[in-house]
KEFI-777106 format. One record per residue (C-alpha): residue number from 0; residue in one letter; x, y, z. Coordinates in Angstrom, 2 decimals, m for minus. Layout:
KEFI-777106
REC   tipa   fipa        px        py        pz
REC    NUM      a         X         Y         Z
...
end
This chain:
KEFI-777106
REC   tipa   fipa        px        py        pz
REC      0      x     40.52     43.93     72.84
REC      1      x     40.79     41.28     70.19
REC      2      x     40.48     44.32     67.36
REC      3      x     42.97     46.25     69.20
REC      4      x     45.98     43.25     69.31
REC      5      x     45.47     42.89     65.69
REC      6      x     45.36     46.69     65.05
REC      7      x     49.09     46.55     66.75
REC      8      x     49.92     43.70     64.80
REC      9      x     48.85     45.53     60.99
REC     10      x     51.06     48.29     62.71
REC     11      x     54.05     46.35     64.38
REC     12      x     57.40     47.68     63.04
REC     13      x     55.51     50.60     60.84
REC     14      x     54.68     53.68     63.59
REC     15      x     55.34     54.05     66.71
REC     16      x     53.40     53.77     70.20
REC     17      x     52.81     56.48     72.55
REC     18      x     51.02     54.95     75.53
REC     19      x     48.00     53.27     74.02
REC     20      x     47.94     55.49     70.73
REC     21      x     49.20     54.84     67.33
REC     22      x     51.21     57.59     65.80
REC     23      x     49.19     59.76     62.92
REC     24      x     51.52     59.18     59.95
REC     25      x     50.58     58.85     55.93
REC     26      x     50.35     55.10     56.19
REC     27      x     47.86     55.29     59.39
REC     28      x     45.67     58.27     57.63
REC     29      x     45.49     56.27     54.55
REC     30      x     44.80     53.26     56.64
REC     31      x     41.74     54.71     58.15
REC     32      x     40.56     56.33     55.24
REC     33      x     40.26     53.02     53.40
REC     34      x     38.73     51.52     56.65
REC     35      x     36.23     54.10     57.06
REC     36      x     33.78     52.06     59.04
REC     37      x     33.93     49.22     61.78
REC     38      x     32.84     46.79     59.23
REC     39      x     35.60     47.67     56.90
REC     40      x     38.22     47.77     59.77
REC     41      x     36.84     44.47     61.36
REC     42      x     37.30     42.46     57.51
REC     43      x     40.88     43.93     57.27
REC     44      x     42.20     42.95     60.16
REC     45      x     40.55     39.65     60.17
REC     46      x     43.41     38.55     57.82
REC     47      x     45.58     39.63     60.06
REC     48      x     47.29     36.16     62.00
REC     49      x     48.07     37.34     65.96
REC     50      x     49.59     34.10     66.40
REC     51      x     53.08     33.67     65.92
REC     52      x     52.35     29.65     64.53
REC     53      x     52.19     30.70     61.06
REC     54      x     55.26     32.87     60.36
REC     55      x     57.61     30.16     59.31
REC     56      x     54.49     28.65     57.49
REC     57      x     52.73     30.38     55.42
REC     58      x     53.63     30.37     51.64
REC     59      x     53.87     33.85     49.77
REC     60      x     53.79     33.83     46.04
REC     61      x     55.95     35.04     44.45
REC     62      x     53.87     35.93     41.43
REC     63      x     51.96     37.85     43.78
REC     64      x     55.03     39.83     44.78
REC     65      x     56.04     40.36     41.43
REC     66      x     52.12     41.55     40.66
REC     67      x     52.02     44.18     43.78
REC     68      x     55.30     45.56     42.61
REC     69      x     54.37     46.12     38.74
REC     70      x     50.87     47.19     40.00
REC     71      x     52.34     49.29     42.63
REC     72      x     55.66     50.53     42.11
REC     73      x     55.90     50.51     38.44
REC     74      x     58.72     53.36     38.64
REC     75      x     60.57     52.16     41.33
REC     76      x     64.21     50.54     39.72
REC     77      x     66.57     50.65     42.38
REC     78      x     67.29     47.09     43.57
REC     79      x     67.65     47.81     47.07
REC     80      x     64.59     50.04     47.65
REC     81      x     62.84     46.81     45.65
REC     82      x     64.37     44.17     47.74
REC     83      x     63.56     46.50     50.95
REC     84      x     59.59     46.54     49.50
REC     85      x     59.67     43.04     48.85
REC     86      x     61.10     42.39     52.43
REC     87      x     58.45     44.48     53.58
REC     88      x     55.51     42.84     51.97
REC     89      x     56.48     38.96     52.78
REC     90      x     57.20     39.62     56.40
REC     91      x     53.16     41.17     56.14
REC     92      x     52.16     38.06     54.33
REC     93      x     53.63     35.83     56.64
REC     94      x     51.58     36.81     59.74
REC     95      x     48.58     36.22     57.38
REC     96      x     46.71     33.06     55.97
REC     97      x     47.90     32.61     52.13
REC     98      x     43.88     31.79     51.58
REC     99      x     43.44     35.64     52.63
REC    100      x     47.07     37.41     50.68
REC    101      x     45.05     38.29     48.08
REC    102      x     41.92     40.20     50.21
REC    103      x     44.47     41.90     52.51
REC    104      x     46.77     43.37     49.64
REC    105      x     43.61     44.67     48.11
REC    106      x     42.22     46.54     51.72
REC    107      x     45.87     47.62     51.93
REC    108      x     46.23     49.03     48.55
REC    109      x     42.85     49.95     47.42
REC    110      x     42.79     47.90     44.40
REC    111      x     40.03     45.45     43.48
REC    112      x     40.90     41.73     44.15
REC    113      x     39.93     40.86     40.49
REC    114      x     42.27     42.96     38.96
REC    115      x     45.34     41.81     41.04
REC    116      x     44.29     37.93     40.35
REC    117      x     44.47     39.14     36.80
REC    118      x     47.61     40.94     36.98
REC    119      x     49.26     37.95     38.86
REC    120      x     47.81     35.61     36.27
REC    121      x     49.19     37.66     33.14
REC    122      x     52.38     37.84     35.19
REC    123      x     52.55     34.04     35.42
REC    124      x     51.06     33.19     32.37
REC    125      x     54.32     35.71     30.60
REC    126      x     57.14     33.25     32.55
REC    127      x     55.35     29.93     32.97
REC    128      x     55.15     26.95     30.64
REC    129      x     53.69     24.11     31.44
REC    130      x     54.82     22.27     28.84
REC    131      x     58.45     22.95     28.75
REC    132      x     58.39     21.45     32.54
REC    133      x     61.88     19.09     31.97
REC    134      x     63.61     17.17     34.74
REC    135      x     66.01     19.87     35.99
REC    136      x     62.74     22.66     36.40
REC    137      x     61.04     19.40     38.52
REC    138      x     64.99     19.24     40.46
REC    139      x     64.97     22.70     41.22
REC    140      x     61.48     23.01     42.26
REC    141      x     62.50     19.75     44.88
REC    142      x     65.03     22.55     46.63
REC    143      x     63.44     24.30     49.68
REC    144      x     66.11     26.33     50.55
REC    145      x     65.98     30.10     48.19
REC    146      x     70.05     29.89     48.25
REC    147      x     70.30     26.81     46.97
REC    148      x     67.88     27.44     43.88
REC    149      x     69.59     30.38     43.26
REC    150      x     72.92     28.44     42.87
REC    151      x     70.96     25.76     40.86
REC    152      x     69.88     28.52     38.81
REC    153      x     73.40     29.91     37.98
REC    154      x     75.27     26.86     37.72
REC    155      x     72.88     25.43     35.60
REC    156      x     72.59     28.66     33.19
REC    157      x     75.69     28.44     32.74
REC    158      x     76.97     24.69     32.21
REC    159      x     73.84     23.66     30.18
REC    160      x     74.56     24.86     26.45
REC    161      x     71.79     25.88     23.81
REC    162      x     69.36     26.60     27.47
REC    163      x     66.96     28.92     26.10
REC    164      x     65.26     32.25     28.22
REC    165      x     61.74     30.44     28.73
REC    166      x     63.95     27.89     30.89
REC    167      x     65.49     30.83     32.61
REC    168      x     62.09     32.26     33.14
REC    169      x     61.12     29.30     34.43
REC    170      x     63.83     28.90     36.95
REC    171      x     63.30     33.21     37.87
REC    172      x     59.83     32.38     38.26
REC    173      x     60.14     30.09     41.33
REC    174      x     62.85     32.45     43.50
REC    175      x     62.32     35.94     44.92
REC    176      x     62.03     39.12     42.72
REC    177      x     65.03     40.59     43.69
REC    178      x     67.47     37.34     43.08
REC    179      x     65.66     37.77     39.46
REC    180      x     67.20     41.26     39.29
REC    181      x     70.46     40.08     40.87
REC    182      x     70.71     37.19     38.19
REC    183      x     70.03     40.21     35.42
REC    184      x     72.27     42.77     36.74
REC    185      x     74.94     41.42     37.61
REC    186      x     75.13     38.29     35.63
REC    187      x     76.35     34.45     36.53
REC    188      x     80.55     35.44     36.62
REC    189      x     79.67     38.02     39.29
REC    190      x     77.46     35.84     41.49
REC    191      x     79.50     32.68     41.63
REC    192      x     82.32     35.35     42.37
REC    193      x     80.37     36.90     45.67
REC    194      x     79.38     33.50     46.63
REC    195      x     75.90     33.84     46.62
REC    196      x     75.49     35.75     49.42
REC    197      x     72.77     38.44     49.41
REC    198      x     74.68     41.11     51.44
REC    199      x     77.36     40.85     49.31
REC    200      x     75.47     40.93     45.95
REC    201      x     73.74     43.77     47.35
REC    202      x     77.16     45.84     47.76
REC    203      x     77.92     44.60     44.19
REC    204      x     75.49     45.84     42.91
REC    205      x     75.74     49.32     44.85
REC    206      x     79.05     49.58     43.54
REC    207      x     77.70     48.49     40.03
REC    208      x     75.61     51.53     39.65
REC    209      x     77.47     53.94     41.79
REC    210      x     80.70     56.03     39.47
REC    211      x     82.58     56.11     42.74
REC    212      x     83.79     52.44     44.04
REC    213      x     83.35     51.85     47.75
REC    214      x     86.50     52.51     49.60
REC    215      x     87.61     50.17     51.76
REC    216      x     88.65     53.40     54.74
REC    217      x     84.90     54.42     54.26
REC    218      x     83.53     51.07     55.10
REC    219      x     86.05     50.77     57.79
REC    220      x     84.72     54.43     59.23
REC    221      x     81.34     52.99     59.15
REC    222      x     82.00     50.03     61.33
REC    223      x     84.05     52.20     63.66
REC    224      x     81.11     55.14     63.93
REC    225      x     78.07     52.25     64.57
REC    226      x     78.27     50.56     67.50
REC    227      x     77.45     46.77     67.72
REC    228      x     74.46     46.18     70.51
REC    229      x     72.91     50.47     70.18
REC    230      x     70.16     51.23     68.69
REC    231      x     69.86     54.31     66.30
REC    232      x     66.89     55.99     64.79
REC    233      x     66.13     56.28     61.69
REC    234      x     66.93     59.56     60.34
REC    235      x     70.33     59.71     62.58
REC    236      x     71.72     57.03     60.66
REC    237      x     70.61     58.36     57.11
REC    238      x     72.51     61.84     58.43
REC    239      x     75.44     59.94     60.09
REC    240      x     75.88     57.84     56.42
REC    241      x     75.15     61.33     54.21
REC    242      x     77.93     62.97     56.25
REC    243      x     80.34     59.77     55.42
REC    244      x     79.17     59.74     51.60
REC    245      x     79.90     63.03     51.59
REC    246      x     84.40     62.64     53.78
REC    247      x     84.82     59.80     51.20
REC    248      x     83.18     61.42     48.06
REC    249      x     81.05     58.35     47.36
REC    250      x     78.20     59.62     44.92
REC    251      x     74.88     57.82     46.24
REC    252      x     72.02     59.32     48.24
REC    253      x     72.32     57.88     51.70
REC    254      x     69.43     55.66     53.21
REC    255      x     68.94     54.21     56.94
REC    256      x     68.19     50.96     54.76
REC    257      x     72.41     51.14     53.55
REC    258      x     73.31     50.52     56.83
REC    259      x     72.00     46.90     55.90
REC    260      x     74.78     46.72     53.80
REC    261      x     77.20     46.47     56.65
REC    262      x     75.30     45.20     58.95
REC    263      x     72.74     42.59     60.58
REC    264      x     70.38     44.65     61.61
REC    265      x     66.85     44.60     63.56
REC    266      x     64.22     47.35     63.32
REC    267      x     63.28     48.56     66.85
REC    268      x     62.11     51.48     68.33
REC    269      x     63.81     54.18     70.67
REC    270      x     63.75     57.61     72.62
REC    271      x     65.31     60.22     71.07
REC    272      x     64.48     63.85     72.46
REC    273      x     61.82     62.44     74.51
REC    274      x     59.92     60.95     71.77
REC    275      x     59.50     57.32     70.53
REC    276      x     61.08     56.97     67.05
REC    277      x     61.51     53.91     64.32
REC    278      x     65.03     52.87     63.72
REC    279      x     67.47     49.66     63.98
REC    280      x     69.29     47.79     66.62
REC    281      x     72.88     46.60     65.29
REC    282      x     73.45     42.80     66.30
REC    283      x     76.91     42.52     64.37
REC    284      x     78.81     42.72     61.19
REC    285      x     78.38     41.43     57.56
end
């Protein structure tokens, strides 16, 4: 029974349930593959945290991060399928104990613990200096909240003259990948201009890297075709979205995960057809 609660936990918000049986997808056949034995299956899942005390708890590294994307997904470059991974991975980590991050990621990827220690060390050893540790890197470690050290970040990038990029680095090195990427794309002017706000750097940067700018009637057909409070599945969004792309002309290849853009969403599950299907419950606007 014990197994079986943690196998649903390793699974929550990846397949879905039919009665008492986990859907056969690429993740679960890989899964299985790996864990090939009881044994094996037994010392994955005993990472795996069924308690819910440890979710706000747990620290995740972020060199670790940074190490399981460059080990990982070495050709992945768009920001929002990285910040979507990243997502992915810490809300993983954070139902496990950070004593265990690195033996999980290594059952769940097939890669030897050694080698991702190393890769995380080279990784931090390429942004960190201990000796250029000044007063402002020891003030902006002091800030819990990831905002706030992002705004640290900028303000201070940009008021300090002759700052040099090991400072930067320094700064990047402490913060999530994907403000890193935010900070490099779209620069200091741009950031302080969206107010910091994730959603909205996210749509900047859409619009960034997209030739046609979002119109403002196609995001106002989007909030009139989703309804606050439904659910939808998966792959009716990405068609609903492709069909809206395609009214307003707006060159990008539509994604359930743009609907994030808009929206606050949660991931849920729901009929469609008769059959249990991933997707995301809207609980309001931007």
């Amino acid at each position: 029974m014990k197994d079986e609660t943690k196998l649903k936990k390793y699974f929550k918000d990846k397949v879905v349930y039919k009665n008492e049986w986990i859907e056969c997808t690429k993740d679960t056949v890989e899964f299985f593959e790996i864990n090939n034995t009881l044994e094996k299956l037994r010392k994955t899942l005993m990472y795996v945290d069924i308690s819910t005390y440890h979710k706000k708890k747990v620290p995740i590294s972020s060199f670790l991060i940074k190490a399981i994307l460059e080990r990982i997904y070495p050709n992945v470059t768009d920001l929002v399928e990285i910040c979507d991974i990243q997502k992915e991975l810490e809300n993983e980590l954070c139902h496990i104990k950070s004593s265990y991050h690195h033996e999980y990621l290594s059952c769940k990827y097939s890669i030897p613990v050694e080698e991702l220690i190393e890769v995380e060390r080279k990784i931090k050893d390429s942004i960190s200096n201990p000796e250029n540790v000044d007063k402002e890197v020891a003030e902006f470690e002091a800030i819990g909240n990831t905002r706030d050290k992002f705004k640290y970040l900028v303000k201070f990038t940009t008021e300090t003259p002759g700052i040099t990029k090991q400072q930067i680095n320094n700064f990047l090195s402490q913060i999530p990948e994907k403000y890193e990427r935010y900070y490099t794309i779209l620069g200091p002017d741009r950031i302080k201009a969206n107010g910091y706000l994730e959603a909205d750097l996210r749509k900047e940067w859409i619009k960034t890297n997209t030739e046609v700018k979002i119109d403002e009637e196609m995001i106002s057909k989007i909030y009139s075709t989703f309804e606050i409070g439904k659910k939808y599945g998966k792959a009716k969004i990405k068609s609903t979205l492709k069909d809206i792309y395609s009214e307003f002309k707006f060159e990008k290849t539509a994604k359930a995960s743009d609907l994030s853009n808009y929206f606050v969403l949660r991931t849920s599950q729901l009929k469609e057809n008769g059959s249990w299907v991933n997707g995301f419950e809207i609980l309001g606007k931007r």
